[in-house]
N, C-alpha and C positions, 0 to 999 in steps of 0.2 A: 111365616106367612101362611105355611097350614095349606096351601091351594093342593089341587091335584089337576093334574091335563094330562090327555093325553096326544104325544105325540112322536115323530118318526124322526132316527138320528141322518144326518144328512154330509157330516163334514166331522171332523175330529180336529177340537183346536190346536194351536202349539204347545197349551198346557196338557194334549192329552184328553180333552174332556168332549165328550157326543156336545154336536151342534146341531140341536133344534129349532126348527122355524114354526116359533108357535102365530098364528093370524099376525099382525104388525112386530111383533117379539122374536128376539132369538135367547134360548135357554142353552146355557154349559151343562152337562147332565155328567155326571162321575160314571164310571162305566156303562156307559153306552156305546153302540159299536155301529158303522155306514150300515144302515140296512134296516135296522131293528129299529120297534116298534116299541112303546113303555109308556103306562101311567108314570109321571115324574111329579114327585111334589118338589111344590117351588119352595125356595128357605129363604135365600134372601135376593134384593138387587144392588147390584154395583156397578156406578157409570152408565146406567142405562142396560145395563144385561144380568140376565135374570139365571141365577144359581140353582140346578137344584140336584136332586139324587132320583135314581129308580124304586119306584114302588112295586110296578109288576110289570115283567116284560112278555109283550102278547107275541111278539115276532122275534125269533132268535137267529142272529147270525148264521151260518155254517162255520165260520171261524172264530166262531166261541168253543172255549176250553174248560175244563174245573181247574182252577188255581191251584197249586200247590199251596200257596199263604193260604192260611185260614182266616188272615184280618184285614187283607188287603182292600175288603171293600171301604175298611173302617181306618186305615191306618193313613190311606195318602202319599205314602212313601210311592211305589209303584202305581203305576195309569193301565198297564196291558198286561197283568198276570193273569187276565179273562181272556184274553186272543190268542192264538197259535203265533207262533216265533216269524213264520213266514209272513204273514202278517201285518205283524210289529214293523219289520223291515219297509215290508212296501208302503207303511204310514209316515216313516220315516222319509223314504225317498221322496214321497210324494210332497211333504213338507217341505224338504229343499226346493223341489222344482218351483214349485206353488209363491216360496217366497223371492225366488230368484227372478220369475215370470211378474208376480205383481207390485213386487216393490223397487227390484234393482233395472225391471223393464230389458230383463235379459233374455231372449229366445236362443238356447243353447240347450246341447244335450248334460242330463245330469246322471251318473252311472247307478247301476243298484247298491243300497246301502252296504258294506262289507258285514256281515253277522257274526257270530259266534257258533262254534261246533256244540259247545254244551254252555246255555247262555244263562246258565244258574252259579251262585258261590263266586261269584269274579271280585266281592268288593275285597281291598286289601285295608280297609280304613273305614271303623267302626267306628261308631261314636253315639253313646246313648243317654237321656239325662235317667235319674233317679231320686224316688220322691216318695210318698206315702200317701194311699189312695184315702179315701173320704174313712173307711174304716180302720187305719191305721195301719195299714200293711205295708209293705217296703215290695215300688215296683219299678222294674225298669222298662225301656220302649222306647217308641216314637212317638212323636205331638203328633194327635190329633189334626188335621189339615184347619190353617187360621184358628186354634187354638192352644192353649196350653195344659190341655188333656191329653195325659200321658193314656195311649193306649197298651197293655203291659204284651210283651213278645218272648216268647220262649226261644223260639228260632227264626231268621229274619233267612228268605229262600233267595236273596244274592248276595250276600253275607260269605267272608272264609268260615267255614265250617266249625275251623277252632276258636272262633269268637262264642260262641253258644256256650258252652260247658264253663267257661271260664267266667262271661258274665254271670251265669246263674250260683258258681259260688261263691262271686263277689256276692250276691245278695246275700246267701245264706252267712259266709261270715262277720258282714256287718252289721246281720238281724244278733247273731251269737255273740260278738265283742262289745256290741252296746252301740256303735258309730253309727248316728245319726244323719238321716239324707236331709241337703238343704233345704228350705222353707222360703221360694219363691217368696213369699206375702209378706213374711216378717222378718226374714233374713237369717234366720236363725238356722242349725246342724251345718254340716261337715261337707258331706259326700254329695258333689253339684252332677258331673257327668264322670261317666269310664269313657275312656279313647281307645279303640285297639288298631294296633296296627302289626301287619302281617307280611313277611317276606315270601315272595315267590318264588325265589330260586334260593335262597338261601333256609334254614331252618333257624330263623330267628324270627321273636314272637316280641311286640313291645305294649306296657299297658300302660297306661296314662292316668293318673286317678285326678280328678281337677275338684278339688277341695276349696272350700270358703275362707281355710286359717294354716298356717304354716305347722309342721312338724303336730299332726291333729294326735288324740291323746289313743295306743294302743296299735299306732303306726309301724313299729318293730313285729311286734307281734300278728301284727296281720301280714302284713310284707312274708312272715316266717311263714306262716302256714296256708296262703296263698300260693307261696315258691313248690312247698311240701303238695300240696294237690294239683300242679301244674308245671313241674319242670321242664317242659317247654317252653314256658314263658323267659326269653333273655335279658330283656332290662323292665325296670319298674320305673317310673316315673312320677311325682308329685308337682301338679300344678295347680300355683295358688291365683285362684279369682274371686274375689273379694268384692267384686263390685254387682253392681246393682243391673245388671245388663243381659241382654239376652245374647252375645259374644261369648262362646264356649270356653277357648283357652285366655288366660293371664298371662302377664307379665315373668310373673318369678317361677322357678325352676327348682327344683330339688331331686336328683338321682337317687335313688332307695334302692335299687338292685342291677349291677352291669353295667353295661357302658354308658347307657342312656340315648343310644340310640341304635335302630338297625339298617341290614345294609340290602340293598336288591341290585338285581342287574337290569339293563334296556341294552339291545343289542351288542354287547360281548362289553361296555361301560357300567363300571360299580358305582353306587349310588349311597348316599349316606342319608338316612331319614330320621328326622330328630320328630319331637312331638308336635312343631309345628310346621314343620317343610311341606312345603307344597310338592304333591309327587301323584303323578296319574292313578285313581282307583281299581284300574282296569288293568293289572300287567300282563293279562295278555293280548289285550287289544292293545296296550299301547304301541306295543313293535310293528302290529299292522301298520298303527297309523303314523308313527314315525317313517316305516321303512315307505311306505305309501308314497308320501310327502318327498324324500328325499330321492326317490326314483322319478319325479317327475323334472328333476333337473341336473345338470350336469356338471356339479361341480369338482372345477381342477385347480390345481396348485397355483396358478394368475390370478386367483379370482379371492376378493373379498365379501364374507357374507357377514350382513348385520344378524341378528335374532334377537329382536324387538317382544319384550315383555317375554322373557327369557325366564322366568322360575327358578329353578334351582341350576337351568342349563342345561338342559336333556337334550335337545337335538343339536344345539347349536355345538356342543362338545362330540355328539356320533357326528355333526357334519364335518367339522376340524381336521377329521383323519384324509380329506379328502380336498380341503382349500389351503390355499395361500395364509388367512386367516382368518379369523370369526371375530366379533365385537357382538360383546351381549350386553344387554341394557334391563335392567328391571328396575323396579323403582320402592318396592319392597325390601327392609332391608339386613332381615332374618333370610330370604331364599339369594339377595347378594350374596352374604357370606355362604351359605351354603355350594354356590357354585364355584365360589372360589377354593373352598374345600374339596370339591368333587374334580376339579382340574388339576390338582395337586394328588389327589388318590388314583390318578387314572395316567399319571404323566403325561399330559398335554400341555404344551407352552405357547402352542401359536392361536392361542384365544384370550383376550383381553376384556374386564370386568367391567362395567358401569353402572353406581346407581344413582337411577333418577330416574324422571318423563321421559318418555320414548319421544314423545313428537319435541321437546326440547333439546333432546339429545343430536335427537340426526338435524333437526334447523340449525344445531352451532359446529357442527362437524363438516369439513369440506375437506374432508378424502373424497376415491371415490367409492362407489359401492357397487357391486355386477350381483348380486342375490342379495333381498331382505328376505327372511323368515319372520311371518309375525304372527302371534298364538295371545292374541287379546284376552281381557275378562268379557264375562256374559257379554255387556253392554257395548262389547265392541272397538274400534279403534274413533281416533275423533281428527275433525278435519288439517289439523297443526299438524298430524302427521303425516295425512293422504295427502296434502297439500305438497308437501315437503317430498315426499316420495316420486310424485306426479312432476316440480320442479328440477330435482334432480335426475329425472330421466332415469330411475334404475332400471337398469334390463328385464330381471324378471324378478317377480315375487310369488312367493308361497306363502295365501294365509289360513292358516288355521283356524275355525272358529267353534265354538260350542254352542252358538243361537243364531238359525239359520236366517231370522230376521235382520238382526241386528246386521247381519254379515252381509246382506242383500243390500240394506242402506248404504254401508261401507262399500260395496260393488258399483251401484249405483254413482258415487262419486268418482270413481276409479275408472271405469269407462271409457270418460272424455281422451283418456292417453291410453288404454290398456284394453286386452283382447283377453277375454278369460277364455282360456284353451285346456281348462280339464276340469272337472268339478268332482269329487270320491265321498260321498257321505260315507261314514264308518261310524259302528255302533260300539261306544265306550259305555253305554248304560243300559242294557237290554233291561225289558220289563217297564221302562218309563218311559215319558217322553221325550225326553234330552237325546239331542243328537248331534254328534261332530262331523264338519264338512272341512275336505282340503279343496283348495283353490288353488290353480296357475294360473299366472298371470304375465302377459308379457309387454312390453312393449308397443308400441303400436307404432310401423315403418309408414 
């Protein structure tokens, strides 16, 4: 659209982005921060709200910063690597309250978001595609925002450290053996994304390589001298996606070097992470927010807790050591098996599996239940379950959620029978927008 206006940021949306009230319009602006002032060109409109970036900022925060990323304005990945960390946080909090107050019609107090002491280097799970730019060079990175313009990254600043060096001689060795990056357009080469994943407590390192065609030509010999520049790395992993789709990992599996998978711990429990297990990015936040969550209720050996959309079974197995029993429910059924593995590695017996629909699950079950734990997807829980949960009268619940909207509707329903009695936003994604909230919930006498 080419336009230019200028005008004053006012609100920062849930995606992170300055919210402009230009005369009758409101503009999402990509870094922009409550305070400041900027010529913004417009680019496009969506649903009636109008997109755009900074051209020149006249009026600068105080709690603007220089980025460490160098791309970040350009990359998308992070929203606030321009704001101080303190910040971040209070944008954070204020998003909870904001969605708690105008959408679940809740006036309650909501705590300051939990932070990070050093809130750089935390992700333990990299994943980047690889392709060849318009002049034929082999680059790796992240898309471009609503595009599939690979922006190339040498080092990504909340990334483990030892993903860096490792990507970069994937590149150089597949420029050197000839193996060809896929071709979105035509379908054609090899090498689609590297996946890395990184233990925190442990010193085991796992790579992923998610290739177009099974056992690809010079696969030995790269494996060889891969291992040779990076002994650190403990397993290798080949995974084949053949298909036409913008879904990272495939189907078929192939082990190329070690076990094929590694292990981490969450409060004093080992964990098994394969290439495609669902497992928190954050291991050091996660034990915040676990331990968070599970100090907000009381559970003893009488007592039965569900843990509804359960993953691989991370909390509902820390909770175990402390109830009567656990039923976990997921409905996935690669992190099924996986918890059933992880209850088995950990010697636990009084927790029992299920997959399928959560809200299907507890509507056919008529035990009782005295704690649900429940850790939705983005989108949230849906009413078969709240329904069911609100019938059955369970005493108390803790939910977990990672979109504080979505969680507010879900509250919103929850209400009519229940007293939300503690609200903890905690920061699993410093540098972005994303933000995780615990909820207690009780009863209502």
């Amino acid at each position: 659209m080419n336009k230019i206006v200028k005008g004053k940021c006012i609100d920062i949306s849930s995606e992170g982005k300055g919210v402009v009230k230009y005369q009758k319009d409101i503009i999402f602006c990509d870094g922009l921060f409550i305070g400041e002032e900027a010529d913004i060109e417009i680019l496009y409109q969506r649903a009636g709200v109008y997109f755009g970036k900074v051209r020149k900022l006249h009026t600068i925060s105080k709690d603007r910063i220089q980025p460490k990323c160098k791309i970040c304005t350009s990359c998308g990945g992070c929203q606030y690597q321009q704001i101080n960390y303190q910040k971040q946080l209070e944008y954070k909090t204020n998003r909870v309250k904001n969605a708690i107050k105008r959408i679940a019609k809740i006036d309650t107090k909501v705590n300051d978001c939990i932070g990070m002491k050093d809130p750089y280097h935390y992700r333990n799970k990299i994943q980047v595609p690889f392709a060849k730019d318009r002049k034929g060079n082999v680059v790796y990175g992240f898309y471009k925002e609503n595009s599939h313009e690979i922006i190339p990254t040498k080092e990504c600043m909340i990334e483990d450290k030892r993903a860096a060096s490792i990507l970069w001689d994937i590149k150089e060795l597949i420029k050197k053996m000839g193996i060809p990056t896929y071709n979105e357009d035509n379908g054609r080469g090899i090498l689609r994304y590297v996946l890395i994943r990184t233990s925190y407590h442990y010193n085991e390192l796992m790579v992923v390589l998610v290739t177009s065609m099974l056992n690809f030509p010079g696969q030995r010999n790269f494996v060889d001298a891969l291992i040779k520049l990076h002994p650190e790395i403990t397993s290798i992993v080949e995974n084949v996606n053949s298909r036409h789709t913008n879904v990272i990992l495939g189907n078929k599996e192939k082990i190329l070097y070690g076990p094929g998978f590694i292990k981490d711990d969450i409060l004093g429990l080992t964990f098994e992470i394969s290439p495609s297990s669902f497992f928190q990015v954050n291991p050091e936040q996660v034990e915040v927010l676990y331990k968070t969550a599970l100090d907000l209720i009381d559970i003893n050996k009488e007592q039965v807790v569900l843990d509804a959309y359960s993953g691989v079974g991370t909390i509902g197995l820390i909770a175990s050591k402390n109830a009567k029993r656990v039923i976990s429910v997921e409905i996935v059924k690669d992190a099924h098996k996986n918890a059933i593995e992880n209850a088995k590695r950990n010697n636990i017996s009084n927790i029992e599996f299920h997959c399928g629909d959560a809200g299907e699950f507890i509507n056919s079950y008529d035990g009782d239940l005295d704690i649900v734990i429940m850790d939705p997807p983005r989108k949230g829980s849906d009413e078969k379950f709240l329904s069911t949960l609100i019938n059955k009268k369970v005493p108390q619940i803790i939910y977990i959620s990672c979109d504080p909207e979505t969680l507010a509707r879900d509250l919103e329903y929850l209400k009519q029978s229940y007293d939300v009695t503690y609200i903890q936003p905690v920061d699993m994604f410093p540098m972005t927008a994303h933000c995780e909230t615990i909820v207690a919930l009780s009863i209502k006498k």
